[in-house]
C-alpha positions as CSV (number, residue, x, y, z in Angstrom):
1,X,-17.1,-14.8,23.5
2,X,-13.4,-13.8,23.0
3,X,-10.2,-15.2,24.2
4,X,-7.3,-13.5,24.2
5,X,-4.5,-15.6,22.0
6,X,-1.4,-13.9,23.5
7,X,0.4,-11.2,21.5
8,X,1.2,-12.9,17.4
9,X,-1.5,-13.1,15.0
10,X,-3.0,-16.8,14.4
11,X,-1.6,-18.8,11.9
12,X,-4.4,-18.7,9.5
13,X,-4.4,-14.7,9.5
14,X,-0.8,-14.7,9.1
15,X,-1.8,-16.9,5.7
16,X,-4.1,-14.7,4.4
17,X,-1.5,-11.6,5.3
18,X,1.0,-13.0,3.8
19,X,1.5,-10.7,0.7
20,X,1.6,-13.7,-1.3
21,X,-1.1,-14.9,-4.1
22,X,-3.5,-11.9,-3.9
23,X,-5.6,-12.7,-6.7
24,X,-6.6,-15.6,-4.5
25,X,-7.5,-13.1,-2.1
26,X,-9.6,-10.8,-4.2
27,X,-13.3,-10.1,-2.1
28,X,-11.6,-10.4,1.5
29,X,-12.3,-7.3,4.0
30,X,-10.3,-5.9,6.7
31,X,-11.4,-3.4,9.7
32,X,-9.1,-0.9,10.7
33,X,-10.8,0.5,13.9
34,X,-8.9,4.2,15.4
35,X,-10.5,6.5,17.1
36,X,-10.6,10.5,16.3
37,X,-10.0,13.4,18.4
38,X,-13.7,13.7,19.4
39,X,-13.6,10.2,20.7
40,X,-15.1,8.6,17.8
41,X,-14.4,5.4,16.6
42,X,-13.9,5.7,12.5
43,X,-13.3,2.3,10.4
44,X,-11.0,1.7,7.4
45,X,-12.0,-1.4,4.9
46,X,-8.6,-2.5,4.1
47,X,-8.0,-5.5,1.4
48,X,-5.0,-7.7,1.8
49,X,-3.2,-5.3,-0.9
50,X,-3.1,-3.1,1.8
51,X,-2.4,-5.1,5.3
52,X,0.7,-7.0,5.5
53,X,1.9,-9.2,8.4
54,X,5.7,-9.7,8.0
55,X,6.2,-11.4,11.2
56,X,3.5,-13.1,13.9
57,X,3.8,-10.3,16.2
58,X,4.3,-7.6,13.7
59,X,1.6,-6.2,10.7
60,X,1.9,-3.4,8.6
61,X,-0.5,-1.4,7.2
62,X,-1.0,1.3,4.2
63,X,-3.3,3.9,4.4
64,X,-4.7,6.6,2.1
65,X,-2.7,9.9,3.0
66,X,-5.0,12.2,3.3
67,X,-7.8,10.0,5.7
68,X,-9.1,9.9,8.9
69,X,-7.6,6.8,10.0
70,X,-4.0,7.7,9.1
71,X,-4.5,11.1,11.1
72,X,-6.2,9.0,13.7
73,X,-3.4,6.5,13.9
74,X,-0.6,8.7,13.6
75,X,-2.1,11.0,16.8
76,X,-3.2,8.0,19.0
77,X,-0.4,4.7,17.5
78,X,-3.4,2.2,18.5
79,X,-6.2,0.7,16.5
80,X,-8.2,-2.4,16.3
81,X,-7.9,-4.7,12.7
82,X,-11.1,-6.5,12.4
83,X,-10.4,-10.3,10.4
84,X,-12.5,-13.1,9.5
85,X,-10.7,-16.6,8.8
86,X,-13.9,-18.6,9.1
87,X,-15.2,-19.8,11.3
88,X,-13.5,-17.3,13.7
89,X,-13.4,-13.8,13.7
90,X,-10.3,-12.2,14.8
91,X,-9.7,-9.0,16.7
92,X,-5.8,-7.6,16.6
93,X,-5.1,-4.7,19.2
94,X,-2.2,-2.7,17.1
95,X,0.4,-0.7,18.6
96,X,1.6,1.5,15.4
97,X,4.9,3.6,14.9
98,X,5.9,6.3,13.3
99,X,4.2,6.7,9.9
100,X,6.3,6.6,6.6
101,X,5.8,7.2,2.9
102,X,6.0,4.9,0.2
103,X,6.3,4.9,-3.3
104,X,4.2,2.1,-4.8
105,X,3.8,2.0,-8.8
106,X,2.2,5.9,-9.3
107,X,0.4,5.2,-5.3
108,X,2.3,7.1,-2.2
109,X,0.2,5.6,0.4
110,X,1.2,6.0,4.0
111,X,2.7,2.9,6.0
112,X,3.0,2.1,9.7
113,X,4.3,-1.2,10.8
114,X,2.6,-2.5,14.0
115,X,3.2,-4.3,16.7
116,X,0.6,-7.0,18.5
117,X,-0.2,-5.9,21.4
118,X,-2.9,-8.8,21.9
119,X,-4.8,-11.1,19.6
120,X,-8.4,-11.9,20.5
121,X,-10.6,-14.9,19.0
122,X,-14.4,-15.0,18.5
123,X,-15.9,-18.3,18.6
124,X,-19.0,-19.2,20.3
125,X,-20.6,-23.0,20.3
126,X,-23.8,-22.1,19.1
127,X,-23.3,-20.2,15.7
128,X,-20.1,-20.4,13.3
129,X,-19.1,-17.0,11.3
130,X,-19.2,-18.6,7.3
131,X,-18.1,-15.1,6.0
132,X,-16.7,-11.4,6.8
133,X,-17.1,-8.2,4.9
134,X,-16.3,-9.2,1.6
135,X,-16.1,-7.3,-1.7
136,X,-15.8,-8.3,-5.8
137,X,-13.8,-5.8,-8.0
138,X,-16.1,-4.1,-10.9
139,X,-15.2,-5.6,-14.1
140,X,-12.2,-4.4,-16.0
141,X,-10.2,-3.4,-12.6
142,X,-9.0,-6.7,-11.2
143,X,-5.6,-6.7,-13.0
144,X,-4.8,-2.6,-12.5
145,X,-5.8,-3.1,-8.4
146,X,-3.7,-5.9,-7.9
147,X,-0.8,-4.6,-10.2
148,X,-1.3,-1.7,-7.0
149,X,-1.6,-4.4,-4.3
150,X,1.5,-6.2,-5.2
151,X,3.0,-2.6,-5.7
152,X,1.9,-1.3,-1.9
153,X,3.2,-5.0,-0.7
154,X,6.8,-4.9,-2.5
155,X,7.2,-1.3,-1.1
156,X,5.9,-2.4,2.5
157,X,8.4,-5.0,2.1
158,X,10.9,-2.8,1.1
159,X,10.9,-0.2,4.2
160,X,10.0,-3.4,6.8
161,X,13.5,-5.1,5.5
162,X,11.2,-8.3,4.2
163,X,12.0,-9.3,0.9
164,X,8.8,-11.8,0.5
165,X,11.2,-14.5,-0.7
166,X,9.5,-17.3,1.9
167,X,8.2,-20.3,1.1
168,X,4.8,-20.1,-0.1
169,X,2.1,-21.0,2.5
170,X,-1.5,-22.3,2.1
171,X,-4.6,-20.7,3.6
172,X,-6.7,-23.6,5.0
């Protein structure tokens, strides 16, 4: 059953969204859920190279140019990120503004920085989530993805007014 958690992201998302260490977050899977013009609900898998929360209420997010989910979220500026911090599962209502370009290492992915509008936890008493979607880079890529990662995050950082330089947190 969900419960609402008012309108910042839990601490242990904001850990894991951090910007911070990605190679420790290598395999971990994000939902961006818009909707299209039709009505249809389309999904983005994000990694945390690509989903940044630079304050508790406030997450931004870089998405391929040319998809369905940055047309969707530039039209409609509301989508549903999907997280899993066992052993809950997280549900972030976004309100998104207007979208900007960045230049990230040779990527010029598209940015929006979000507001929380309402964070929502999953837990239930009988079961405990052990796991999300998760993902393991192909051999040979793991340095050249999170070179972009850390690119996409310096240049999030960059437009948001962030410069990164907190101290380092833990994700428990």
């Amino acid at each position: 059953m969900s419960r609402s958690l008012g309108s910042e992201l839990p601490g242990p998302l904001q850990d894991l969204l951090n910007g911070r260490d990605l190679g420790r977050k290598v395999g971990h899977a994000f939902l961006l859920l818009t909707v299209d013009e039709t009505g249809w609900p389309r999904v983005a898998m994000l990694s945390a190279g690509e989903v940044l929360a630079t304050a508790a209420d406030e997450v931004m997010v870089a998405l391929w140019p040319d998809s369905n989910s940055t047309a969707n979220l530039s039209r409609s500026r509301e989508a549903t990120l999907v997280a899993v911090v066992a052993p809950e599962s997280y549900y972030i209502r976004l309100r998104a503004g207007r979208p900007s370009r960045i230049k990230a290492g040779t990527s010029e992915p598209v940015m929006f920085t979000c507001h929380v509008e309402e964070a929502l936890s999953d837990v239930v008493p009988y079961a405990e989530v052990t796991a999300g979607i998760q993902f393991r880079l192909a051999d040979g890529h793991e340095a050249p993805t999170l070179d972009r990662w850390y690119a996409i995050i310096k240049a999030m950082r960059a437009l948001g007014g962030d410069s990164g330089d907190h101290a380092p947190t833990a994700i428990t």
